[in-house]
VMD Tcl script that draws the C-alpha trace (Angstrom):
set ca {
  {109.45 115.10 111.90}
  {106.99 113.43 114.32}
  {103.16 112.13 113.97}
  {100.91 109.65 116.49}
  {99.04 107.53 114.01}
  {95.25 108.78 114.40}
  {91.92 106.91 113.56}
  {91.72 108.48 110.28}
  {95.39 107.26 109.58}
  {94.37 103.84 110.08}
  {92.99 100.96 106.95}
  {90.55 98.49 106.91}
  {93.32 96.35 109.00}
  {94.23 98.92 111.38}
  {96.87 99.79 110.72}
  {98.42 102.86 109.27}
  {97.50 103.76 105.73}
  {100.72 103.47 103.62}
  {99.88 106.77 102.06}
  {100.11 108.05 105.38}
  {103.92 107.27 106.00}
  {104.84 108.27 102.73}
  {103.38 111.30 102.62}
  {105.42 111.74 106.33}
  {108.47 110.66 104.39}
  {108.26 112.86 101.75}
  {107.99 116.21 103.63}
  {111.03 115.36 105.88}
  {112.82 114.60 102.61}
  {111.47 117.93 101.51}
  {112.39 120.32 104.36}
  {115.58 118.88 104.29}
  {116.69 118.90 100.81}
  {115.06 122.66 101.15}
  {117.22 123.76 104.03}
  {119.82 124.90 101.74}
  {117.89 128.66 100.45}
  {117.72 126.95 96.71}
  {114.14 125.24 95.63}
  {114.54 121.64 94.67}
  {111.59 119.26 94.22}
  {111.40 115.26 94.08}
  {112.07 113.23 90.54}
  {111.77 109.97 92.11}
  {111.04 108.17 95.50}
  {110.40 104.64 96.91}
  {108.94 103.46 100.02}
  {109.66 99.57 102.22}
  {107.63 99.22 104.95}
  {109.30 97.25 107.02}
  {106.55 96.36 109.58}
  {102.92 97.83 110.45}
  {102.58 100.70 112.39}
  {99.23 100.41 114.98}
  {96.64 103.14 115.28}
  {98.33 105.56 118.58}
  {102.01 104.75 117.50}
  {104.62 108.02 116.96}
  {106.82 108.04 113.96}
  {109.98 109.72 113.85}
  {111.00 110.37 110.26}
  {114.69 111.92 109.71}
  {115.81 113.34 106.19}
  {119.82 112.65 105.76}
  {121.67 113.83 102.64}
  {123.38 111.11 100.92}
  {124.41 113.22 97.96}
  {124.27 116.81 96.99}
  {125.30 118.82 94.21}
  {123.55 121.43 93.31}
  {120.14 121.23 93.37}
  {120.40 117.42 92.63}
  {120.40 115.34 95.58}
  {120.18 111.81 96.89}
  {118.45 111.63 100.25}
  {117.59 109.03 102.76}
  {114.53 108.88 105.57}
  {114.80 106.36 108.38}
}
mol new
graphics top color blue
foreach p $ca { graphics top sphere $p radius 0.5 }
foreach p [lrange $ca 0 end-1] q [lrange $ca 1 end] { graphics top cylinder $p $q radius 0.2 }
display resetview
């Protein structure tokens, strides 16, 4: 999945809101741990941010499967 950071994405800092990548995180994690016809939903996640992401940047977020077995998974998004 792709986004450009927007105005409204950005904090008092400007910079993107944290929320903002997580919530990008999360629905790559959840389109790919969906891509197998069986519902599955989150029981835990965790977030680094590694460095801050200016107001007009894209973000690339891909979903890899770590671990599967049936609808338990481990993911990871870069």
């Amino acid at each position: 999945m792709e986004m450009t950071v927007r105005s409204d994405m950005v904090n008092g800092v400007d910079v993107c809101h944290g929320g903002i990548i997580f919530t990008l995180a999360d629905t790559a994690m959840a389109l790919a741990v969906n891509s197998h016809n069986e519902r599955a939903l989150a029981a835990h996640a965790e977030i680094d941010w590694l460095s801050p992401v200016p107001l007009g940047a894209n973000l690339t977020a891909t979903a890899t499967h770590v671990v599967r077995r049936g609808r338990s998974a481990v993911n990871d998004v870069s």
